[in-house]
PASEBA-1860 file (N, C-alpha, C; in nm, 3 decimals):
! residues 105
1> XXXXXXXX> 24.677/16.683/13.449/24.600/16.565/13.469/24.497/16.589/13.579 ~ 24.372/16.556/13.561/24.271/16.540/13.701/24.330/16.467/13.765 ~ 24.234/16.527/13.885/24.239/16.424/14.003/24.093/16.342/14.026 ~ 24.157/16.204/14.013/23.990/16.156/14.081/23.964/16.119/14.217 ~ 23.856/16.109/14.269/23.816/16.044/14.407/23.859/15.907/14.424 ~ 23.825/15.924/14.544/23.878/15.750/14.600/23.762/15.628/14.527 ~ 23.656/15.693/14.542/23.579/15.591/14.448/23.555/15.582/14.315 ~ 23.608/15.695/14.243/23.650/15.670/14.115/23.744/15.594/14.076
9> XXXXXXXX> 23.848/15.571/14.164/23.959/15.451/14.171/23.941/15.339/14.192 ~ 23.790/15.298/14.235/23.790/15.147/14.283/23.737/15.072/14.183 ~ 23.825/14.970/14.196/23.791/14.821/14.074/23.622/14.825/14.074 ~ 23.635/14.805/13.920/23.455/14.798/13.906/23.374/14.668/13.984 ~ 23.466/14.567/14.016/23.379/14.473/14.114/23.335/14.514/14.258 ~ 23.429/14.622/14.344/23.415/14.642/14.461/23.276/14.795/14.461 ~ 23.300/14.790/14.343/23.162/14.911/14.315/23.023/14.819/14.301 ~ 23.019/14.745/14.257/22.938/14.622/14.213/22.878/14.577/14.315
17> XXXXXXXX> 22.976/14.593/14.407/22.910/14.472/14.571/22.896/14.609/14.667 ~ 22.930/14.707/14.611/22.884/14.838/14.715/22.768/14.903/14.669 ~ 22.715/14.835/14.530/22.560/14.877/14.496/22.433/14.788/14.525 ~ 22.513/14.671/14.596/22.389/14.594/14.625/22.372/14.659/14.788 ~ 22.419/14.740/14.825/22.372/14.820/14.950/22.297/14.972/14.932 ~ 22.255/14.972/14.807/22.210/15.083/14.804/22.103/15.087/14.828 ~ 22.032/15.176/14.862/21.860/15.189/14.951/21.765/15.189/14.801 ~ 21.818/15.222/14.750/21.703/15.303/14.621/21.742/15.141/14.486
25> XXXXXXXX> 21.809/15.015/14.511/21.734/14.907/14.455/21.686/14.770/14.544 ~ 21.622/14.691/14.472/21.507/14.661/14.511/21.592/14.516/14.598 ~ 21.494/14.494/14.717/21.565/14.372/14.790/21.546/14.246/14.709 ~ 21.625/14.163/14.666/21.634/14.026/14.600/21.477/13.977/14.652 ~ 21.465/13.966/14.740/21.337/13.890/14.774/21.221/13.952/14.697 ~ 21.217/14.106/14.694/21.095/14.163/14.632/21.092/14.083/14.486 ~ 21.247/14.070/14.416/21.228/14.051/14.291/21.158/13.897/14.282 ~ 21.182/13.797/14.395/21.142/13.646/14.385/20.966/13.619/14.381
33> XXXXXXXX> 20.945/13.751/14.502/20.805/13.761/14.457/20.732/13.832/14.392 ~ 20.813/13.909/14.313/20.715/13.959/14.157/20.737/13.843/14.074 ~ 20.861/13.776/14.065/20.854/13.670/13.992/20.737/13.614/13.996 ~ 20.738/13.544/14.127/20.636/13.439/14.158/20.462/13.483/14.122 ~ 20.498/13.640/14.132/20.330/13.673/14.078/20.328/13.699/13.961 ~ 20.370/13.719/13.865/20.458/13.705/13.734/20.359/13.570/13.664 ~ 20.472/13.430/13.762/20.401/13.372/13.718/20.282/13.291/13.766 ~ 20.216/13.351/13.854/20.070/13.260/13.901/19.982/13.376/13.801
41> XXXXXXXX> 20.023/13.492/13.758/19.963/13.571/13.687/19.942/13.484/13.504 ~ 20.051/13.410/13.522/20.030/13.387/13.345/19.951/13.244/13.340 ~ 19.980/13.166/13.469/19.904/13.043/13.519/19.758/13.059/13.534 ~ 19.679/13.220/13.593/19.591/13.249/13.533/19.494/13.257/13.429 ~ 19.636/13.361/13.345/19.562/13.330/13.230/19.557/13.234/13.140 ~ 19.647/13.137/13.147/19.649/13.011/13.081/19.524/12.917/13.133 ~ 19.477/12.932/13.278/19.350/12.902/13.293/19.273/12.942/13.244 ~ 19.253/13.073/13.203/19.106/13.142/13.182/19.121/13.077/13.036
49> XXXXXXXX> 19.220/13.077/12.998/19.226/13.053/12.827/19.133/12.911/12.773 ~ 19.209/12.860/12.894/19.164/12.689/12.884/19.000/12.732/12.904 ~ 18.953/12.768/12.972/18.823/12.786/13.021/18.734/12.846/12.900 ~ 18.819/12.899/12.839/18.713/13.018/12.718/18.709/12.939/12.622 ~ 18.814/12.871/12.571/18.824/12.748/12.487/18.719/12.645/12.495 ~ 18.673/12.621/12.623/18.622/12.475/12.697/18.459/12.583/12.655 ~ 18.451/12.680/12.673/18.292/12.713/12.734/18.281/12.785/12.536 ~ 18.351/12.800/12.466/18.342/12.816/12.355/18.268/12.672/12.235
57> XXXXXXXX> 18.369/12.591/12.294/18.320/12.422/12.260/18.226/12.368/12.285 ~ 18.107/12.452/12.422/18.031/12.402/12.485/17.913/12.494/12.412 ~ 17.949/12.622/12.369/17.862/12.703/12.308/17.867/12.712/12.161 ~ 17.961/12.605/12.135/17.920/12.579/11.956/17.836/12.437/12.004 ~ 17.877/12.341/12.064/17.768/12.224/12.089/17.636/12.241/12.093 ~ 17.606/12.321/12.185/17.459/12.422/12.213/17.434/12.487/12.091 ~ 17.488/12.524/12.053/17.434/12.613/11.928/17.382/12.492/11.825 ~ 17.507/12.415/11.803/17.477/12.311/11.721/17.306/12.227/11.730
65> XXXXXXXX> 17.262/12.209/11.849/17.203/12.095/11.974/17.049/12.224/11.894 ~ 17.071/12.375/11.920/16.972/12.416/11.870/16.909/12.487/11.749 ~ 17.003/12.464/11.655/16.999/12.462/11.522/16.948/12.309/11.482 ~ 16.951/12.208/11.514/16.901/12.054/11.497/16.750/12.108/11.521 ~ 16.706/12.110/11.706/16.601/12.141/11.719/16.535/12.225/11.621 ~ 16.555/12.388/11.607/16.496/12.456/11.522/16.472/12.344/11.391 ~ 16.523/12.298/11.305/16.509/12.238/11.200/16.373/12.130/11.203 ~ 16.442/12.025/11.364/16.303/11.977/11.372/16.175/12.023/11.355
73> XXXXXXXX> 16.155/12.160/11.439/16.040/12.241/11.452/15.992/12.286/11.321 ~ 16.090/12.294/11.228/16.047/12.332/11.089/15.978/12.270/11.080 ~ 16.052/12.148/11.036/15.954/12.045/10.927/15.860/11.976/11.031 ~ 15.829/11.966/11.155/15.741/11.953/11.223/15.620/12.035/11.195 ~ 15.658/12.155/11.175/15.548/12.316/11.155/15.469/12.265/11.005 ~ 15.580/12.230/10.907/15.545/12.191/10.776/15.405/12.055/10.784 ~ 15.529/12.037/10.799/15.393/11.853/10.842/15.245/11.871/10.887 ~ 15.241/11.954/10.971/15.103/12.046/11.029/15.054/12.075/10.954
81> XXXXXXXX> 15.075/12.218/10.906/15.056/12.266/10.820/15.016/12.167/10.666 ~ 15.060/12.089/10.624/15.033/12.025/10.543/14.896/11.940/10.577 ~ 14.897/11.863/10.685/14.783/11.819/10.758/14.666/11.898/10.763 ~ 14.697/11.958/10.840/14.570/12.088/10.861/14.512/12.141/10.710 ~ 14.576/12.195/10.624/14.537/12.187/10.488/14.477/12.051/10.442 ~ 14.515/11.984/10.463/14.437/11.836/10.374/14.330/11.814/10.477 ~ 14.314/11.839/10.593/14.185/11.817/10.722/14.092/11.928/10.664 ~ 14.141/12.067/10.619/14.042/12.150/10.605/13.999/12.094/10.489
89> XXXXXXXX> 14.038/12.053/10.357/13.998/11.989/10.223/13.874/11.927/10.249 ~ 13.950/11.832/10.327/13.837/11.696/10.369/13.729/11.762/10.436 ~ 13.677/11.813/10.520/13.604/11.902/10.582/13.535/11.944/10.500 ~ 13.571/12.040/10.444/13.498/12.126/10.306/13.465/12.019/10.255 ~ 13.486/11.952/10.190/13.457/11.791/10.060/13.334/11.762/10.161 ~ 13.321/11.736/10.262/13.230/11.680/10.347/13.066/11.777/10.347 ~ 13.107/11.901/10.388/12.999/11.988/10.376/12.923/11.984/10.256 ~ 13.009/12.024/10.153/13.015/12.059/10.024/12.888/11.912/9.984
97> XXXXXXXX> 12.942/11.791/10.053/12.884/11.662/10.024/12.730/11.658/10.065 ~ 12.706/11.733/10.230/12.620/11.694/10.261/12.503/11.826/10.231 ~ 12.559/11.941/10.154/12.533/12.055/10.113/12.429/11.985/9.967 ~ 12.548/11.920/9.888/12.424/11.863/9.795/12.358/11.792/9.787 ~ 12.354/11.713/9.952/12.253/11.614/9.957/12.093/11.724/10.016 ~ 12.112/11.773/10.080/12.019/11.846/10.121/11.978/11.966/10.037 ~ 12.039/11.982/9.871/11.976/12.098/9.814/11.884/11.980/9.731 ~ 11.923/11.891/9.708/11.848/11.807/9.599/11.713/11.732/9.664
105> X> 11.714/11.775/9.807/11.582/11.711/9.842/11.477/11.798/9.844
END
């Protein structure tokens, strides 16, 4: 039969409370404040989330706000354009008018 050591003989609880003295794990407190940065870390990003969400909503509004405009500007451009064509008509009709008053004299 082996022989074992004295601390191979000891109840696994008194091993248990002789490893919370060991140098090489971590002091309870370290673990409370990784926790705690843990979670101001996810409180973060649950902010930024909220934020990308919020400035996403704000940049489809805007988008929306200038897709309206552009449209205006269309048919604003059109309308012109349509104008300006019927001003040049009239114009011409006018010359054209006073063109044959002055060939026939």
């Amino acid at each position: 039969m082996e022989s074992r050591s004295a601390t191979e003989m000891l109840p696994v609880s008194s091993t248990i409370q002789g490893s919370s003295q060991l140098s090489h794990l971590p002091d309870p407190n370290q673990w409370i404040a990784l926790n705690s940065r843990v979670e101001a870390t996810e409180r973060d990003v649950t902010d930024i989330r909220e934020t990308m969400t919020t400035m996403n909503t704000n940049i489809n509004s805007l988008n929306d706000t200038l897709t309206a405009i552009n449209n205006q500007l269309q048919q604003m451009r059109e309308e012109m354009r349509r104008d300006i064509t019927a001003m040049d008509l009239r114009i011409n009709a006018r010359f054209n008018d006073v063109d044959s008053r002055f060939k026939l004299q």
